[in-house]
Structure formats: structure tokens, C-alpha cells
C-alpha positions in Angstrom: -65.2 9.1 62.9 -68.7 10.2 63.4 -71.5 8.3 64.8 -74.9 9.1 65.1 -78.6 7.0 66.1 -81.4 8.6 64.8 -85.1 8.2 64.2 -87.1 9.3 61.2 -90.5 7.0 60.6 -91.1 8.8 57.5 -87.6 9.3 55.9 -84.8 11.7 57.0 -85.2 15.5 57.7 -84.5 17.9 54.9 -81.2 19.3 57.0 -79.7 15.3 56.4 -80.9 15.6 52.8 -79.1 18.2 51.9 -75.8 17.5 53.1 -73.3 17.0 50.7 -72.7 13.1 50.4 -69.9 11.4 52.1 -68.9 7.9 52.6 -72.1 6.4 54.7 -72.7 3.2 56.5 -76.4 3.0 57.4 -77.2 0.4 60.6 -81.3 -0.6 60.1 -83.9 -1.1 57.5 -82.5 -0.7 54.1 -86.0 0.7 53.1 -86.3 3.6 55.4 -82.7 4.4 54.2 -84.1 4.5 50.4 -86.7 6.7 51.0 -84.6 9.1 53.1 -82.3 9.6 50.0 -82.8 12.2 47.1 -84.5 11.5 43.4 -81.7 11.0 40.6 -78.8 11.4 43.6 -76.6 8.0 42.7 -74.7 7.1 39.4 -74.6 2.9 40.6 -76.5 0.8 42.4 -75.0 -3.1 43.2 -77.2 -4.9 45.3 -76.9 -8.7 46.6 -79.5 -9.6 48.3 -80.4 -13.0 50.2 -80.8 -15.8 47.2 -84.4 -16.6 49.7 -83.0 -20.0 50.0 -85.0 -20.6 53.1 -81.6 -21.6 55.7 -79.5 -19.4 57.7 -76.8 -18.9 55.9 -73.2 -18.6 58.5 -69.5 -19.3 58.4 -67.6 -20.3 61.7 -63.8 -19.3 61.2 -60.9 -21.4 62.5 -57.6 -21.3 63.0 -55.1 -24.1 63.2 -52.8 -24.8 66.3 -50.4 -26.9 67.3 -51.8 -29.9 69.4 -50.3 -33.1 71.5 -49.7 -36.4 69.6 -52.6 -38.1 69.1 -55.3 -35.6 69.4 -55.5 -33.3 66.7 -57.6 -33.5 63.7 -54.4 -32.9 60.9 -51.0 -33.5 60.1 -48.5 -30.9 59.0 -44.7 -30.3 58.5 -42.6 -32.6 59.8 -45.7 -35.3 60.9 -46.9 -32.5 63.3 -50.4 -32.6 64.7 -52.5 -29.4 64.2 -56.0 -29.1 65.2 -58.5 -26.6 64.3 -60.4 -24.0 66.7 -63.7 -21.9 66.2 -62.7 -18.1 66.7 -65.9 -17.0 65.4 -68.9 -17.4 63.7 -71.5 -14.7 61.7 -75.0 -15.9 60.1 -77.7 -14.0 58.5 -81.4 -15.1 58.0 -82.5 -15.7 54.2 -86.1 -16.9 54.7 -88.6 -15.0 53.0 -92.6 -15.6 52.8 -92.8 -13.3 50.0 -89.9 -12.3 48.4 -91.1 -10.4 46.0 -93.2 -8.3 47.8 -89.9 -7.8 50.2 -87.9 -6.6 47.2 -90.2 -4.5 45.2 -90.9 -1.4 47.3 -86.6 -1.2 47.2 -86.0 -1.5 43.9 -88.5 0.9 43.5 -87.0 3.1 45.9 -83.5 2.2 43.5 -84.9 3.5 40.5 -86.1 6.7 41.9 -82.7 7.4 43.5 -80.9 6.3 40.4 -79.8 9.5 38.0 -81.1 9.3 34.5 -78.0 7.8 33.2 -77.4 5.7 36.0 -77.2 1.8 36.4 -78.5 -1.5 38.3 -76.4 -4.7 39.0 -78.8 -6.6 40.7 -77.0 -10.1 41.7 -79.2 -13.5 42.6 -79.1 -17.0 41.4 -81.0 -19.2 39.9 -83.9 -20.0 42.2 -85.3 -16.6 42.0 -83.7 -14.6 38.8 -86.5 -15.3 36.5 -89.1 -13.7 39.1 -87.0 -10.8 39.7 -86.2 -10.0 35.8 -90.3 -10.0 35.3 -90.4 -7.3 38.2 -87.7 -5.4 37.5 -88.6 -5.5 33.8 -91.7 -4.0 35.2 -90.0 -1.2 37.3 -87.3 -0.3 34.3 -89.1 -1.5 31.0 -88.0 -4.4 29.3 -86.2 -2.4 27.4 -83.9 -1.3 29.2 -82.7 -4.5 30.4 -79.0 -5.1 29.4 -77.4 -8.0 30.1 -77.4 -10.9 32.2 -73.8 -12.0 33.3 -73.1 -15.4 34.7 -70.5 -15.2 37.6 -68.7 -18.8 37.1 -66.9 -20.4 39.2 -65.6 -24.2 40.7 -65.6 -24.7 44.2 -67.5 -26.9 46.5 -69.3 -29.8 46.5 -70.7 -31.5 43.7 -73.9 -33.6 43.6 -74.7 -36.4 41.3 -78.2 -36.1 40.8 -78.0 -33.0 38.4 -75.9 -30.5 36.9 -73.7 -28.7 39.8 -74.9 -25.3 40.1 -71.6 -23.2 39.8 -73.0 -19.9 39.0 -74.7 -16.8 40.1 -76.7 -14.5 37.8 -76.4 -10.6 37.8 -79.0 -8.5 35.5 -78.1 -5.3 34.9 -80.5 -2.3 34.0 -79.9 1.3 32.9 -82.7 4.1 33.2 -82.1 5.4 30.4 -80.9 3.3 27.6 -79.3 5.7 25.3 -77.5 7.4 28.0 -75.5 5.1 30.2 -72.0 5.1 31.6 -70.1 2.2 30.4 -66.4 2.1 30.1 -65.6 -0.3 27.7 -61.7 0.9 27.4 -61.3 0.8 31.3 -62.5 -2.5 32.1 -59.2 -4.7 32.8 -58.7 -7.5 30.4 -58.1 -10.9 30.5 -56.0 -13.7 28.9 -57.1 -15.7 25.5 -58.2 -18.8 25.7 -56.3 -19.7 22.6 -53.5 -16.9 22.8 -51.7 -19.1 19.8 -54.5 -18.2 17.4 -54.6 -14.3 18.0 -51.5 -12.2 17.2 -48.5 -10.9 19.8 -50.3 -7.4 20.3 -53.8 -9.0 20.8 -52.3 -11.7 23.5 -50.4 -8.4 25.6 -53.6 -6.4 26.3 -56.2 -9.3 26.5 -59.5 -9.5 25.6 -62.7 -7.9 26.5 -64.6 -10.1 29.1 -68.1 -11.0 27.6 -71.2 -11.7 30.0 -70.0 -15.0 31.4 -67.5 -14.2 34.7 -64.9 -16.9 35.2 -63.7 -15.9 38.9 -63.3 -17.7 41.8 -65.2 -17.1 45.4 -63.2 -15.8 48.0 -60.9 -18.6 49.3 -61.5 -19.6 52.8 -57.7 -18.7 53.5 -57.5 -15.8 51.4 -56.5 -12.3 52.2 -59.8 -10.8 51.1 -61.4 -13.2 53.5 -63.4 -11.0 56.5 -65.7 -14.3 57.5 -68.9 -13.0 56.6 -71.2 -15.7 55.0 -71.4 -14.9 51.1 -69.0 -12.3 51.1 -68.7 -11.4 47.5 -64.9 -11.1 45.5 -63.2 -7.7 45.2 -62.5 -9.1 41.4 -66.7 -9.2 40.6 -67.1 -5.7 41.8 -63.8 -3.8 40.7 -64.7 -5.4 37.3 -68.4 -3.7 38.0 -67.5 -0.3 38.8 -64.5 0.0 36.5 -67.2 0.0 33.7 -70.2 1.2 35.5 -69.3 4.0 37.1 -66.7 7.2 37.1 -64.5 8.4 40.0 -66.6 11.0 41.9 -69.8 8.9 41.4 -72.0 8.1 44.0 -72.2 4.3 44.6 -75.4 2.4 46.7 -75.5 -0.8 48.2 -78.2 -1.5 50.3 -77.6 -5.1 50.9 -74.2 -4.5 52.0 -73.0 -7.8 53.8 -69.2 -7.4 54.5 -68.8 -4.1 52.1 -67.0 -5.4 49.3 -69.0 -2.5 47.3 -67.7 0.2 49.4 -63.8 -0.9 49.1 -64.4 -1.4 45.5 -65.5 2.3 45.5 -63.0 3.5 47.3 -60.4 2.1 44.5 -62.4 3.5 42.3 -62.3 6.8 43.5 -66.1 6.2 44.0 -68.3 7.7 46.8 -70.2 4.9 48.4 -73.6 4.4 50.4 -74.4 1.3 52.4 -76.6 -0.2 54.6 -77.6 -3.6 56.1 -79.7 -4.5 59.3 -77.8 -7.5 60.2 -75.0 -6.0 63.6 -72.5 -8.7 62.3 -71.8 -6.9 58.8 -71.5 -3.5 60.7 -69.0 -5.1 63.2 -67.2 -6.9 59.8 -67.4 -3.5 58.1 -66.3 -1.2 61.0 -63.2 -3.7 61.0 -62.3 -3.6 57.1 -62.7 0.3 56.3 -60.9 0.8 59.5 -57.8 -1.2 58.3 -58.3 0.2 54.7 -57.9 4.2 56.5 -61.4 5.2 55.0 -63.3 7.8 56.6 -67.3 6.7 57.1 -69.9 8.0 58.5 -71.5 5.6 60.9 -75.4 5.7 61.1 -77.8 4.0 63.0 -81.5 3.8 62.1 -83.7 3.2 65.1 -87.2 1.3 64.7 -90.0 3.3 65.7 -91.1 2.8 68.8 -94.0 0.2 69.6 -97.2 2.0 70.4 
């Protein structure tokens, strides 16, 4: 495993350019990392970046052990006591004064990197996705705008002063509209709704999943759990790349979070390049794509020094 620091206030030297690309996790500013990387040198970018919700968004993890009558916090097997205990905790900032003017110089920086037949999934919800469809509109053309899919889903609370928002929204964006990858016969199917109305060969392979996602979040006690605050489901992404991209493709996440884009890519067959500032998703990712046996190239991106 290699590890390197290194400092380039305006982009990468031409020896790092050139090197053939390899599984990469970059440690800094996801701009300077952008603007190090070649014109038209990725087949998929999937970004998530922070909704701008104005909170610090964490998880705490627990784990459940045995306690003394009378002073635990649940009851198991048996009329056991159990109570819970913090093992850990990771948190990112998602305040923004302009968020905008944070995201546009980086999906500008996308675009460029993107080849002419490659694609953006760019995921946010509804606070923000109508002001970042006008700019991306603007950075694409409207016309090559898509779809938006709605990623669906029924867990948490539910307030009763409005509709519960249960969704996120992901647009997705090709550069060139009449040349696009998109695996329609790849993409795994899913059950009917009805599967008495449609016949016995129709009900065995499924149907085609339309632009509203029905999938769950990753389950607080699930195995795809790593306890990074709004880790994203393997499900969304395999269902992402499985259309989006082809094994040997070159996959960018900039907004990386726990990495969920870079084991997606490695089922794929998929290439992948990702980055994040925050040391907690490096520590989360150095522990996942060590477990998975994945070979990545461990990067560091140093400020510049103060003058």
C-alpha cells in the first residue's frame, strides 16, 4: 500500500498526470484534486455532497452489553438487562454561506474531466435540487439533462405538520446526449407490484426500475453499516454503475464520505477515484477497502502553506 503527502497549489505535476490510473483515495480539498486530473479522463462521476442543511451532521455507534439488574436501559432474552455503550462517534460540517458558489467551480471541474460520452449522478435533496438543476443545466445544457430519480425510502421519524420527507433526489446528466453509456439489459430487476396481472416469464426476470428508487437506508445494525453519518446503500450505487458505466471505466467521487462508490466499483470491475477532506471518512475508508483486499493508493493533499 502506498502512501504519499504532497503539495501542488496549482494542480499536480505532469509526471502524476501521466501515470496510468489506479485505485486512488485523495486526503484534502476535492477542488485541487479536480484540477490536477486530465480533460475527458473518467467514464462516471457520482457525487453526494452535504444537503447544506446548516447542522453537523454525526452518528455515535453503540454496542449492547450485558448489565446488573436494575441498571440497564433494555430487556433481552430471558428478562436480561442490556445497556448500550458509545464506541464511537464521526460528524462532518454541512454549513455553507454560499453553496452554490462552493459547488460550481467542481462541477465545472466534473464536466471537464468527464469523457464525451460520460455521465453525472449528482445526489441532493430537496432543499437545494432546484438551485443546483438551474446550474448544472447551465454547465451541461438543459438538454442534456436526463432524469431525476427519487431514492424512496421509510425510516425515521415522522412529523405532523407536513408531508414526511422520505426521499432524496439524484439528477443525472450526460455530455453528450446521443452518446451515452447506459446499460439497460444489465441493470438488475425487480419484482412486480402486481406479479398476478403479468405472465410467468415476465414475473421470473422482473421489471425494469423506472426513476422512482424504492430502497431502504442502511440499517443501523446492518452489515453494510461502517458508522459514517449519511453513508449511502451499496443497492443505490450498484444499481448506478451497473447502467452507467462498463468494467474498466474510470469512476470519480469527490464527495466520498465512507466510499460506498469505490466498493460499488470494485464489483463492477470499475476503476475508482475518491477524495474527501474530512480524516474520519479516510480512517472509515482505510478500514473497509482494507477488509474488502482492494489495493489503493493513499494520497494526501497538503494546504499551501500560510504566507
Amino acid at each position: 500500500m502506498l502512501t504519499e503527502s504532497l503539495f501542488f497549489p496549482h494542480g499536480f505535476p505532469a509526471f502524476v498526470r501521466i501515470i496510468g490510473m489506479e485505485n486512488r483515495v485523495y486526503f484534502g480539498d476535492n477542488l485541487a484534486v479536480l484540477e490536477s486530473l486530465p480533460s475527458a479522463s473518467v467514464d462516471l462521476v457520482y457525487i453526494d455532497p452535504p444537503f447544506n442543511t446548516g447542522k453537523v451532521q454525526g452518528r455515535t455507534r453503540i454496542k449492547t452489553v450485558r448489565a446488573e439488574t436494575g441498571q440497564g436501559d433494555r430487556v433481552g432474552f430471558g428478562g436480561n438487562e442490556y445497556k448500550s455503550v458509545a464506541v464511537g462517534s464521526s460528524a462532518y460540517g454541512d454549513i455553507f454561506d454560499d453553496f452554490l458558489a462552493f459547488l460550481e467551480p467542481r462541477l465545472r471541474e466534473a464536466y471537464r474531466v468527464l469523457k464525451h460520452n460520460g455521465s453525472l449522478y449528482f445526489h441532493i435533496d430537496y432543499r437545494e435540487v432546484h438551485y443546483c438543476k438551474i446550474l448544472l443545466d447551465n454547465i451541461f445544457g438543459r438538454d442534456h439533462f436526463l432524469n431525476e430519480i427519487i431514492w424512496a425510502y421509510d425510516y425515521g421519524g415522522r412529523g405532523k405538520n407536513r408531508w414526511p420527507a422520505k426521499h432524496d433526489n439524484i439528477l443525472l446528466y450526460v455530455k453528450d446526449i446521443e452518446n451515452y453509456t447506459f446499460n439497460w439489459d444489465e441493470v438488475e430487476r425487480i419484482p412486480y407490484m402486481a406479479p398476478g396481472l403479468v405472465s410467468a416469464e415476465k414475473r421470473e426476470r422482473g421489471k425494469f426500475p423506472t426513476d422512482v428508487w424504492w430502497h431502504t437506508i442502511v440499517a443501523t445494525n446492518g452489515k453494510e453499516k461502517t458508522g459514517y453519518p449519511t453513508q449511502k446503500p451499496m443497492g443505490v450505487l450498484r444499481r448506478i454503475l451497473q447502467a452507467s458505466a462498463n468494467p474498466g471505466d474510470v469512476v470519480l467521487d469527490f464527495f466520498a464520505g465512507s466510499g460506498t462508490t469505490g466498493e460499488a466499483a470494485l464489483e463492477r470491475g470499475c476503476t475508482f477515484l475518491l477524495a474527501d477532506n474530512n480524516p474520519q471518512a479516510i480512517a472509515v475508508m482505510r478500514e473497509r477497502f482494507a477488509a474488502l483486499g482492494a489495493a489503493v493508493e493513499w494520497i494526501t493533499v497538503e494546504p499551501p502553506p500560510v504566507p
